[in-house]
RODO-2510 file (C-alpha; in nm, 4 decimals, decimal comma):
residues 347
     n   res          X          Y          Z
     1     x     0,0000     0,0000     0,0000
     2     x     0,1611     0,3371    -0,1214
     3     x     0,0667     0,6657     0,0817
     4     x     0,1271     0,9980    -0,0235
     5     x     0,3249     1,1288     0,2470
     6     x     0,2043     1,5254     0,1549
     7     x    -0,1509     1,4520     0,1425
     8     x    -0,2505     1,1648     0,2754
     9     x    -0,4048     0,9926    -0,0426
    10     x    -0,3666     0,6021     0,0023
    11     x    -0,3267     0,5556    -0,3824
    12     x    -0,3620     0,1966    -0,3472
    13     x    -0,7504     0,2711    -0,2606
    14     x    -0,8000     0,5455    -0,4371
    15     x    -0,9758     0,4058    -0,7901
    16     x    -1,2954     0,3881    -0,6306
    17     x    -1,3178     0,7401    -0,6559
    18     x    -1,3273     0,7980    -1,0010
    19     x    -1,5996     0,5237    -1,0285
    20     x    -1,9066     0,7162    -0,8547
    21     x    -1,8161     1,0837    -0,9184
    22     x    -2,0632     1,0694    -1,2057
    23     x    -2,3042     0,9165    -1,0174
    24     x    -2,2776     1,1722    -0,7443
    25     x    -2,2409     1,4692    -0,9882
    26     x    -2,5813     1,3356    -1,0656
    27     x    -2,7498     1,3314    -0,7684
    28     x    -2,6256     1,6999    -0,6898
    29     x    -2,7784     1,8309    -1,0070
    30     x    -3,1444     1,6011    -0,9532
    31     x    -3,0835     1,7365    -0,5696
    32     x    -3,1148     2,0931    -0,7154
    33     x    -3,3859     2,0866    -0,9566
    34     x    -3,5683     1,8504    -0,7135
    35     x    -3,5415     2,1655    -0,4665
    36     x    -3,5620     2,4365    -0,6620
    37     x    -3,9697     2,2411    -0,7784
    38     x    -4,0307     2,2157    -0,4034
    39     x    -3,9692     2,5514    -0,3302
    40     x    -4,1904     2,6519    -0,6255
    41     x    -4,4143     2,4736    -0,5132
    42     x    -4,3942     2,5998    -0,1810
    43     x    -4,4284     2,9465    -0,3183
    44     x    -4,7516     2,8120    -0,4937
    45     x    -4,9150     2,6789    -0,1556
    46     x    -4,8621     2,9969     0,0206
    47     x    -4,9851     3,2120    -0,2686
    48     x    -5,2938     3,0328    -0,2095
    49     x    -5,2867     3,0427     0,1094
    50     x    -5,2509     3,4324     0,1246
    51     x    -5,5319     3,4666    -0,1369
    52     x    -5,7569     3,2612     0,0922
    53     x    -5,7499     3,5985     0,3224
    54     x    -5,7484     3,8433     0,0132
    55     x    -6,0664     3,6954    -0,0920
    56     x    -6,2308     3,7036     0,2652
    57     x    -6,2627     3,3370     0,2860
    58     x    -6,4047     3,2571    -0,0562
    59     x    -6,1212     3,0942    -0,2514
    60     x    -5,9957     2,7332    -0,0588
    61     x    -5,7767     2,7806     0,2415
    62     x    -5,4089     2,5834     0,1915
    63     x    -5,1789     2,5632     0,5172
    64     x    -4,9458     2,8422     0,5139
    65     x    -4,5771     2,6242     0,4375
    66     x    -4,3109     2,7281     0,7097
    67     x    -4,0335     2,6059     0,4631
    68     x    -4,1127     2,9951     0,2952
    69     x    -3,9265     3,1329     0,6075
    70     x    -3,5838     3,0433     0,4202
    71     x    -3,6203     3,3240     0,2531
    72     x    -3,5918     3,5775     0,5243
    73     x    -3,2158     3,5783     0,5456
    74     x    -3,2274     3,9462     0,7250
    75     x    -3,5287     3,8859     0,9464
    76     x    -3,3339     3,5359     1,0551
    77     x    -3,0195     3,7075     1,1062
    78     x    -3,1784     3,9545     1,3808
    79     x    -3,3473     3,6362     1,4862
    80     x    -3,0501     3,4844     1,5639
    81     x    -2,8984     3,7206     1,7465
    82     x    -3,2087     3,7526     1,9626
    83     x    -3,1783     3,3767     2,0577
    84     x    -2,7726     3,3951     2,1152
    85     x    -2,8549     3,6714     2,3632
    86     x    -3,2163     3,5631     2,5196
    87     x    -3,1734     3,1962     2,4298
    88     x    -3,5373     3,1714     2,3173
    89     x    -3,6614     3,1413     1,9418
    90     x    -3,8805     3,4074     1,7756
    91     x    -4,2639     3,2109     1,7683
    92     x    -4,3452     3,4070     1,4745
    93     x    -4,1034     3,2969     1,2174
    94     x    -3,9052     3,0190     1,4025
    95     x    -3,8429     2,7892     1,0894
    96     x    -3,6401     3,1665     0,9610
    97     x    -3,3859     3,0564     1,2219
    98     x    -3,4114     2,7277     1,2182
    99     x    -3,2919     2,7036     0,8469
   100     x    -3,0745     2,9416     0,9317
   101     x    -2,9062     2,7895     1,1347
   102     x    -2,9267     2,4991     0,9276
   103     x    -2,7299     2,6676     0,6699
   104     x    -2,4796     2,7543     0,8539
   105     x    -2,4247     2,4088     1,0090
   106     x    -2,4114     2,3011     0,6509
   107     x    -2,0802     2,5773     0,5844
   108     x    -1,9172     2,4200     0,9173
   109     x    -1,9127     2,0855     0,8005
   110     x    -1,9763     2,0535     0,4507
   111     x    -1,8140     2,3657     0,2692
   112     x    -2,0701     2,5775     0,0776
   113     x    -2,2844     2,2892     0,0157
   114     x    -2,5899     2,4779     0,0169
   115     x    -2,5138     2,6753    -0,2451
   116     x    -2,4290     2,3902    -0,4934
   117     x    -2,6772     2,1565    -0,3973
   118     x    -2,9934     2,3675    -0,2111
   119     x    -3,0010     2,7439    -0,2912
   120     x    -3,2683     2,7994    -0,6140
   121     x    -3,0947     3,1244    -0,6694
   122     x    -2,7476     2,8958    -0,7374
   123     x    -2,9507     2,6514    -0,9429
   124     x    -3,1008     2,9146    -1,1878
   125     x    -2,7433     3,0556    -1,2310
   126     x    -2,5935     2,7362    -1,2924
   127     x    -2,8689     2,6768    -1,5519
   128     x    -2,8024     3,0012    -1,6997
   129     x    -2,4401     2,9784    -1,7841
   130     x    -2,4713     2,5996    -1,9067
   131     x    -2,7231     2,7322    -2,1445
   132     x    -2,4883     3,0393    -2,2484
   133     x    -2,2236     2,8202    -2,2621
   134     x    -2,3823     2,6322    -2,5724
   135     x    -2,5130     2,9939    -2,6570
   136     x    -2,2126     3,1161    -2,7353
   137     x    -1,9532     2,8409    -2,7253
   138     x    -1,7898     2,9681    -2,4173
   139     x    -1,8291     3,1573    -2,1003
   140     x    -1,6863     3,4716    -2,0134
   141     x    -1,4167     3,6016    -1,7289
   142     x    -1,4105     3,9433    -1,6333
   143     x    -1,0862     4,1064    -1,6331
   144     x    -0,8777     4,0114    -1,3164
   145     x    -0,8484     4,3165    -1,1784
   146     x    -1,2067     4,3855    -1,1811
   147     x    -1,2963     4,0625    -1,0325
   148     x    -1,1466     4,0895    -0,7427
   149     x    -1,2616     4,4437    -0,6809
   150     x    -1,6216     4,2957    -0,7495
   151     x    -1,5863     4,0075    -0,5079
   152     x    -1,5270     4,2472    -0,2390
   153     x    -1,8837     4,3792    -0,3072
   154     x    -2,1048     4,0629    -0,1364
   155     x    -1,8542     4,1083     0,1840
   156     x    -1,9240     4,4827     0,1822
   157     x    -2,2218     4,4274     0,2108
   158     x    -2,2615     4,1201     0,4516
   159     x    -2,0181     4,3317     0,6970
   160     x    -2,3020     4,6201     0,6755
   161     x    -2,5583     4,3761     0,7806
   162     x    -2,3538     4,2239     1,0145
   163     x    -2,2227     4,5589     1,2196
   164     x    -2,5915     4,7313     1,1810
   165     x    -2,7651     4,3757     1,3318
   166     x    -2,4840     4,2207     1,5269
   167     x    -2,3104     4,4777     1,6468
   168     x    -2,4973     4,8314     1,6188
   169     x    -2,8194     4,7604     1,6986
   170     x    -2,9704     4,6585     2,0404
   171     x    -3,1608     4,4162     2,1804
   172     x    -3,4422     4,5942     2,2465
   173     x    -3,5093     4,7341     1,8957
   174     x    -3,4685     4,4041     1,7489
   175     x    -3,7549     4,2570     1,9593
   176     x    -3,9503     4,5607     1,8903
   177     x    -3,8834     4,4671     1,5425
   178     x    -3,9446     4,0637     1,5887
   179     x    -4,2962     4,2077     1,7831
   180     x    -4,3775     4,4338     1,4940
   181     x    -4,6405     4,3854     1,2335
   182     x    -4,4141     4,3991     0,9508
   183     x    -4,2247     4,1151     1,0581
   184     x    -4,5375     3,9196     1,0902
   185     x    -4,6118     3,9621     0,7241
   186     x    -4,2190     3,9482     0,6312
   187     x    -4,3363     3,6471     0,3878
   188     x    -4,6157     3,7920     0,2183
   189     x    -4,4339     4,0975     0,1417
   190     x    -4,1752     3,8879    -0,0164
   191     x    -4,4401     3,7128    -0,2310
   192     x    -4,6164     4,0521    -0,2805
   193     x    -4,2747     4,1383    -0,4450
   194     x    -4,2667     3,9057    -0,6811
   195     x    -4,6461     3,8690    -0,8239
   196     x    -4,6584     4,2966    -0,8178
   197     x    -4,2944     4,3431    -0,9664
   198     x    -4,2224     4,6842    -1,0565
   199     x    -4,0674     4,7372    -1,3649
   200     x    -3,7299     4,8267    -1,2494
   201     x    -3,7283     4,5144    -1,0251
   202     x    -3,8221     4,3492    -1,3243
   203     x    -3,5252     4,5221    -1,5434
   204     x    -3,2581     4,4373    -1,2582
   205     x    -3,3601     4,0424    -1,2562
   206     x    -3,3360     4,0402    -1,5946
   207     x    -3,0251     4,2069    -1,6252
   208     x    -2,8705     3,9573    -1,3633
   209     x    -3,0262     3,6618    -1,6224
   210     x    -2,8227     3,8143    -1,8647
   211     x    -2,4879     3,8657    -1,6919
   212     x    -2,5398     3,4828    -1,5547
   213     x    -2,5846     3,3503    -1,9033
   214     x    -2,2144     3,5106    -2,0026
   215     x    -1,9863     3,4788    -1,6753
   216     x    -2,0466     3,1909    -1,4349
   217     x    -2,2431     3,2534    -1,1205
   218     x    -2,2687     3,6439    -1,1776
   219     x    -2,5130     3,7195    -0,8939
   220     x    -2,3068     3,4065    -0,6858
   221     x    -1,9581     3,5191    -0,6954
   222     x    -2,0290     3,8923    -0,7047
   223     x    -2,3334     4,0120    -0,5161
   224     x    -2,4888     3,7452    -0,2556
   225     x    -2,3982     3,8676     0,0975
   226     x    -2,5471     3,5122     0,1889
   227     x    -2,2896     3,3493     0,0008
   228     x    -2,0192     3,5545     0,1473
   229     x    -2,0672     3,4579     0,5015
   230     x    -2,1459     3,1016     0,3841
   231     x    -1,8300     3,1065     0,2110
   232     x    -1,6274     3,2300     0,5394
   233     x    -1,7426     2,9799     0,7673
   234     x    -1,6833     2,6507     0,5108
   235     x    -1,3339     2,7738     0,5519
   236     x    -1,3489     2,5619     0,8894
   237     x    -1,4802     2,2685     0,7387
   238     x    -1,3131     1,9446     0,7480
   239     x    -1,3761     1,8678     0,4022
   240     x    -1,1421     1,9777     0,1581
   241     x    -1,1262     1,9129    -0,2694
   242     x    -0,7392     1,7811    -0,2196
   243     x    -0,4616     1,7265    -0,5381
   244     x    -0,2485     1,4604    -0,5177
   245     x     0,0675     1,6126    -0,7045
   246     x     0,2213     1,2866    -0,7729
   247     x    -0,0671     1,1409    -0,9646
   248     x    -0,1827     1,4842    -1,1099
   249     x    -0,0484     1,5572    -1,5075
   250     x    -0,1496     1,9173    -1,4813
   251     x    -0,3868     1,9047    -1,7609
   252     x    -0,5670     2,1798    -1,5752
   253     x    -0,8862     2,0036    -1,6507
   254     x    -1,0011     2,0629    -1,3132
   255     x    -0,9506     2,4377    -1,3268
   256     x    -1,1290     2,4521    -1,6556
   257     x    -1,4865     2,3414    -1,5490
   258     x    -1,4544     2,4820    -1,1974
   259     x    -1,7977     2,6897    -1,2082
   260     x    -1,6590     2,9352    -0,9003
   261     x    -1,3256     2,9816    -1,1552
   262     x    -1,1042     2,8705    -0,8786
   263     x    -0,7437     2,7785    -0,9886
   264     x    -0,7520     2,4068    -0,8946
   265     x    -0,4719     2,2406    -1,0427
   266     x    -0,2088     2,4823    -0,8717
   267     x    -0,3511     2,4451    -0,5556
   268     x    -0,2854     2,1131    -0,3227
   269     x    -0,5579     2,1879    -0,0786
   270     x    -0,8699     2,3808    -0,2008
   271     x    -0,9477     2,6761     0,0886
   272     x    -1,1401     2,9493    -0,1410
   273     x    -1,4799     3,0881     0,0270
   274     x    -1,5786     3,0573    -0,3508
   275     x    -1,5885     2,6442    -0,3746
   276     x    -1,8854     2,4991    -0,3228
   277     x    -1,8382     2,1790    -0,2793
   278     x    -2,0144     2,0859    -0,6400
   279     x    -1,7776     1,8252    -0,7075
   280     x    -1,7275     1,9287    -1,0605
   281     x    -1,3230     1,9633    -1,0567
   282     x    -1,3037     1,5876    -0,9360
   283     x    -1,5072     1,4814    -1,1463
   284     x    -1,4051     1,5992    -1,5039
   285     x    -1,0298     1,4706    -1,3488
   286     x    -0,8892     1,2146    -1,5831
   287     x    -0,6366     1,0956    -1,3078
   288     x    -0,7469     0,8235    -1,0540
   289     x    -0,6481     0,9389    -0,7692
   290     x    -0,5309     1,2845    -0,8659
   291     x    -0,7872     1,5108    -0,6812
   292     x    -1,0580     1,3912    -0,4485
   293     x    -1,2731     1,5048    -0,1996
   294     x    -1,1521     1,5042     0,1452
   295     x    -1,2366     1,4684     0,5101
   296     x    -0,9409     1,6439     0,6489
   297     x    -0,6484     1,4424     0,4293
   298     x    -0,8743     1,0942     0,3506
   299     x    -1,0603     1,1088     0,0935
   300     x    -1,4173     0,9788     0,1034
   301     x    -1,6416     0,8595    -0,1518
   302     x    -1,8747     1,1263    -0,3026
   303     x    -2,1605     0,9493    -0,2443
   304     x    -2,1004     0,9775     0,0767
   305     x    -2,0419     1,3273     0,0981
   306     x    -2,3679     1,3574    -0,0865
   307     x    -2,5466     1,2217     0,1623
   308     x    -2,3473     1,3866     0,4194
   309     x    -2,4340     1,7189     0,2819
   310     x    -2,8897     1,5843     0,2248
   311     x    -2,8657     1,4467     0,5880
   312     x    -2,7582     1,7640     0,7453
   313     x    -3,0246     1,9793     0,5872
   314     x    -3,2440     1,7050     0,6869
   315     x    -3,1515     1,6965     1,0680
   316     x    -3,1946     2,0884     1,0933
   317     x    -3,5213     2,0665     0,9517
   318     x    -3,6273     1,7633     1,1880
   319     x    -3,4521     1,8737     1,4696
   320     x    -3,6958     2,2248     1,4393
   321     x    -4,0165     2,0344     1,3675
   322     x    -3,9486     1,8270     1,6609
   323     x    -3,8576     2,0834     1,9278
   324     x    -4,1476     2,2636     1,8002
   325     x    -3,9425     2,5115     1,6672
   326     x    -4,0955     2,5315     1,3076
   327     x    -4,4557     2,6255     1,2777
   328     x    -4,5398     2,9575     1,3200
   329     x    -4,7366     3,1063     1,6747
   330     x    -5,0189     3,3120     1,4406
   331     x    -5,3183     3,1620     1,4370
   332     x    -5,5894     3,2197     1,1598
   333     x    -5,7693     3,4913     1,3133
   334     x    -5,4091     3,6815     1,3297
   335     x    -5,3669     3,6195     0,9267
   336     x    -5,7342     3,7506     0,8953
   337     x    -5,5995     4,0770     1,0304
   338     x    -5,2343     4,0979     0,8954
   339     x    -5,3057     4,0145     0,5102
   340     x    -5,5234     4,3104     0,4582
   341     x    -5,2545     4,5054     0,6029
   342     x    -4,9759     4,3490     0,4432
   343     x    -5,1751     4,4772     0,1354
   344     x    -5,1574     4,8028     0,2259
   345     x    -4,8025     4,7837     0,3446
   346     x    -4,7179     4,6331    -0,0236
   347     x    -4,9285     4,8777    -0,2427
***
């Protein structure tokens, strides 16, 4: 049995690899587009549900879906610190922290996998470039300088949110806030946004379309504060994408088809905020052995760290339903009150 004394990479072991990479490149993608239907289709139930109280009580009623909480990233921040500092969970929106936290766990131990394998917003953009990509033959890199000047952006603004909520703001006005009306109908503003889109809200998602279609993950790599702090935490995790220099040719395959443009094949350990986790590099590797995913300096089958990666989003989400952290504290009569207003509020 050979080991690589720099990395750890028992090459006498290591063919398995190479074997179910496809398969778990696979179940990543069908993982996605599996997720990105439910939460369509969780937008769908609680339209409904909302237009059960628009219409007084004459359309159907369909329960309100707590999932729709995960996308009240700002509202679950402010949550969070709330709980750090009282130790109790907003009633209102509790599945907001609960996936929050969730995500987070995911960064910890399983690099950015929410953003490869969850997030619809990283599913349409990886849709978008593969279809520019046949568009136009290639995809696009902006100039190097600009790039990095760019990235800064998403941390720019993640460190505003973070200093205003974390650090700026007390407790007090952020209960006053979690107490507040608005916060109640947080969600049906959000869908309010969407099904009354203004035209300049309109022009700026389709201009983001655009820009995804010619450079990789536009929004992704350049704008998503929620990606930033992702990205900063799955620096701590234990897994790692890993190069075996001995066995690697540098074809520079692997830095080719990396969709967050990382620099793969000079690299022996992977530490960029930007990877996700996707598994792409290691899988369009033509050397066995030769890159691999890694817990700390073994390297694990994919499949694995597929599941790994459905199992923790799956334990956050059980762990809230059964602590009774997940459905919201309003009761009907509330949402009799608050969707009229939330009407108002939106208009």
């Amino acid at each position: 049995m050979t080991l690589d004394r720099n990395l750890g990479f028992d090459r006498s072991q290591v063919k398995f690899q190479q074997l179910d990479y496809n398969s778990a490149r696979f179940w990543r993608i069908l993982t996605q587009w599996l997720f990105f239907g439910w939460c369509l289709f969780l937008g769908v139930q609680f339209g409904l549900f909302v237009r059960h109280f628009e219409t007084m009580g004459r359309t159907g009623y369909f329960p309100r879906p707590p999932g729709i909480e995960g996308f009240l990233p700002i509202g679950a921040l402010m949550s969070f610190k709330a709980w750090l500092l009282t130790g109790q969970v907003d009633p209102v929106h509790p599945a907001a922290l609960v996936l929050f936290l969730t995500f987070l766990c995911m960064a910890l131990l399983a690099k950015k996998s929410f953003c490869s394998f969850l997030c619809p917003v990283g599913t349409v953009s990886e849709g978008a470039w593969k279809i520019g990509r046949k568009l136009f033959g290639r995809n696009f890199r902006v100039w190097s300088g600009l790039d990095i000047t760019l990235q800064l952006v998403k941390y720019a603004v993640l460190f505003f949110f973070i200093k205003l909520i974390i650090f700026t703001m007390p407790l007090t006005a952020i209960k006053d806030f979690l107490s507040a009306p608005y916060w109640a109908i947080a969600d049906v503003k959000l869908l309010y946004f969407f099904v009354n889109m203004t035209r300049t809200s309109l022009l700026v998602i389709v201009f983001l379309l655009c820009m995804s279609l010619i450079y990789k993950n536009f929004w992704c790599r350049y704008l998503c504060p929620y990606g930033a702090l992702l990205g900063l935490l799955s620096m701590l995790s234990p897994f790692k994408v890993k190069r075996n220099v001995q066995a690697c040719t540098n074809c520079r395959a692997c830095s080719r088809s990396c969709p967050s443009l990382i620099d793969v094949q000079r690299k022996v350990q992977v530490r960029s905020p930007e990877c996700t986790g996707c598994l792409t590099c290691v899988n369009r590797c033509p050397e066995p052995g030769a890159l691999a995913i890694a817990f700390w300096s073994r390297p694990v089958r994919p499949k694995l760290f597929v599941l790994w990666v459905l199992g923790l989003f799956t334990s956050g989400v059980l762990f809230g339903m059964v602590t009774g952290n997940w459905q919201t504290s309003l009761i009907y009569t509330d949402y009799q009150l608050l969707i009229p207003l939330a009407m108002n509020l939106a208009g």
